[in-house]
Z-matrix of the N, CA and C atoms (Angstrom, degrees):
N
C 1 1.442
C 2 1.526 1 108.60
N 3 1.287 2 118.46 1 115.78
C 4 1.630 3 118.83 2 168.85
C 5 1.378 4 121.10 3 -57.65
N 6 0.883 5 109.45 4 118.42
C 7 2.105 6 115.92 5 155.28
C 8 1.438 7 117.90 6 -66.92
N 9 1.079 8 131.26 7 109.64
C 10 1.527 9 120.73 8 162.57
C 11 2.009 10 105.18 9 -101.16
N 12 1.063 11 107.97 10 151.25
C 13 1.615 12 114.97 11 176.02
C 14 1.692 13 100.34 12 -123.35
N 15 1.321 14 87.99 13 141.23
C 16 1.610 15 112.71 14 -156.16
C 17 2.139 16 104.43 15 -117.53
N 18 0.996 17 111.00 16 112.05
C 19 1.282 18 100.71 17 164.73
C 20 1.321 19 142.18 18 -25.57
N 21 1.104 20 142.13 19 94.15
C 22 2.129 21 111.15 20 170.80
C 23 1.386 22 118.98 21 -80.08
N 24 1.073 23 135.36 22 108.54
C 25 1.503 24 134.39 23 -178.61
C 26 1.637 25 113.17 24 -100.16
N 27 1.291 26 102.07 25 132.75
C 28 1.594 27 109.22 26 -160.47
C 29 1.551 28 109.88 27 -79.49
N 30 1.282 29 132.05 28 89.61
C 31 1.744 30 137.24 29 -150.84
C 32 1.740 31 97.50 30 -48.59
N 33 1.231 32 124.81 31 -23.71
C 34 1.886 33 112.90 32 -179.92
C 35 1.419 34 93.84 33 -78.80
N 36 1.489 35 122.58 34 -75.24
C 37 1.415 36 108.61 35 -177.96
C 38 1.169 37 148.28 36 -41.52
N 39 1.366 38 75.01 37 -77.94
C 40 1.929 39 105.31 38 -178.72
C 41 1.118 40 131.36 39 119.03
N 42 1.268 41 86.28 40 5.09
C 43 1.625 42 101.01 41 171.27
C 44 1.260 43 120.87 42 -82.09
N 45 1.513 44 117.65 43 147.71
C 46 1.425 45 120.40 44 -178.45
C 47 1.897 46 111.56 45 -106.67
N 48 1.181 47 91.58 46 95.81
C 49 1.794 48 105.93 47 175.44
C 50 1.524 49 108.16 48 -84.57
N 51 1.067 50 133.01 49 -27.07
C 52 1.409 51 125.24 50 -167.62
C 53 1.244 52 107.13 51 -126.80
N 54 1.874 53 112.92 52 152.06
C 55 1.356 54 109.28 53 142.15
C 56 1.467 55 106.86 54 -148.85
N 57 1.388 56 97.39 55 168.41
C 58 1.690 57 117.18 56 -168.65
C 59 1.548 58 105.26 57 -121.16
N 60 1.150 59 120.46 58 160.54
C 61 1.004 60 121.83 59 175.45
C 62 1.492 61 120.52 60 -109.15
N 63 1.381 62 155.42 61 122.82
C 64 1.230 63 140.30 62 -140.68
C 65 1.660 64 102.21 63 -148.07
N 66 1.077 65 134.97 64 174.30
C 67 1.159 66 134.41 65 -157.93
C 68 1.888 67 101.65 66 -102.10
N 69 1.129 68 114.91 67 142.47
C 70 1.155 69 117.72 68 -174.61
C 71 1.943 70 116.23 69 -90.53
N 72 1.382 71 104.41 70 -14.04
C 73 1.312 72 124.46 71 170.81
C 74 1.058 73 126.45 72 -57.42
N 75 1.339 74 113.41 73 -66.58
C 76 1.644 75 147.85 74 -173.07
C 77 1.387 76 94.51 75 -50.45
N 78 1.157 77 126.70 76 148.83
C 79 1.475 78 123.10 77 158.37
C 80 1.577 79 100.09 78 -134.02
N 81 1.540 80 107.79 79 121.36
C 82 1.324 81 113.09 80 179.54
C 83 1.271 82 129.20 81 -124.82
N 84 1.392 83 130.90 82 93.42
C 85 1.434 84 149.37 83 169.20
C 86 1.812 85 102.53 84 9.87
N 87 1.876 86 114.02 85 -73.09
C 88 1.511 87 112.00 86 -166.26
C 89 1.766 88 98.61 87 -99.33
N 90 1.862 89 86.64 88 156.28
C 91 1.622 90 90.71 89 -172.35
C 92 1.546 91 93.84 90 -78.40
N 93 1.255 92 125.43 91 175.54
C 94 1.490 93 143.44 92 -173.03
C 95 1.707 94 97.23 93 -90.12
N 96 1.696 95 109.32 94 128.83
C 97 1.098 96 101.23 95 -172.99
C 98 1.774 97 105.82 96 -144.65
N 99 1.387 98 105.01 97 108.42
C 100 1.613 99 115.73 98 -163.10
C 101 1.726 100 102.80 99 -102.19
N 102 1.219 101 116.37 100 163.53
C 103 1.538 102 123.93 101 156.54
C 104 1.871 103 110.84 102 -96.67
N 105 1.259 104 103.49 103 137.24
C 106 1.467 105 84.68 104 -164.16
C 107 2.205 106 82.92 105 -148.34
N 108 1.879 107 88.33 106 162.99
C 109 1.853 108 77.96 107 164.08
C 110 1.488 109 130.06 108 -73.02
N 111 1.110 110 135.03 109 111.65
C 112 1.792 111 119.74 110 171.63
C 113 1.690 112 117.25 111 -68.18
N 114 1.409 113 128.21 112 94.66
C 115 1.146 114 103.87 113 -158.68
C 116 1.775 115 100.21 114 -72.19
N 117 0.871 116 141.54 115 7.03
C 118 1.558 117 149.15 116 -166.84
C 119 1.725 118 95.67 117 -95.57
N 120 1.513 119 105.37 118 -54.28
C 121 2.077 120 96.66 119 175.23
C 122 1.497 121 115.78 120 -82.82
N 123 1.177 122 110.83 121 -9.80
C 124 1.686 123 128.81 122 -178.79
C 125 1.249 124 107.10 123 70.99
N 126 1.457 125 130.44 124 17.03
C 127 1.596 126 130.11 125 168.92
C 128 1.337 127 117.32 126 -142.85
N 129 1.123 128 120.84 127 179.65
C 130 1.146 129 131.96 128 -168.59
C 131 1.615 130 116.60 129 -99.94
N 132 1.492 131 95.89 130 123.85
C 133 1.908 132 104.73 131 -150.71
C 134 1.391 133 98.29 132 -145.25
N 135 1.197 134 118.39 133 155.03
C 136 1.493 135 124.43 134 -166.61
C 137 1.730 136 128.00 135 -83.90
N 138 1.080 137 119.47 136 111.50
C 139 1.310 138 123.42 137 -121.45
C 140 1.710 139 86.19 138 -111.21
N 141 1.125 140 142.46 139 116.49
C 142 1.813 141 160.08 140 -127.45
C 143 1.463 142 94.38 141 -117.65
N 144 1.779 143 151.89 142 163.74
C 145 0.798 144 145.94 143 113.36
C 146 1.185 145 129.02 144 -45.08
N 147 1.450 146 155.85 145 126.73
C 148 1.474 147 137.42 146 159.29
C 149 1.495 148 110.65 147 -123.81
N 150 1.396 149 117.86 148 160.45
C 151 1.162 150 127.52 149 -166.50
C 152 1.377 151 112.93 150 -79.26
């Protein structure tokens, strides 16, 4: 089974603090969309999948 790893980009910044690893199989219509810390905005902001 393949792993692909997926960016998290923080939607105020734009910075990419996170990544996840997600299945390369699956094909899924919406990007993955978490609340996470930005340590760059110093709060907690909604954190986008990107490719």
């Amino acid at each position: 089974m393949a792993v692909k790893k997926a960016a998290l980009a923080c939607s105020v910044c734009g910075s990419r603090n996170y990544t996840k690893a997600v299945s390369a199989n699956k094909s899924h219509d919406k990007r993955l969309e978490v609340n996470k810390f930005c340590k760059y905005c110093n709060q907690y902001t909604l954190h986008k999948e990107t490719k």
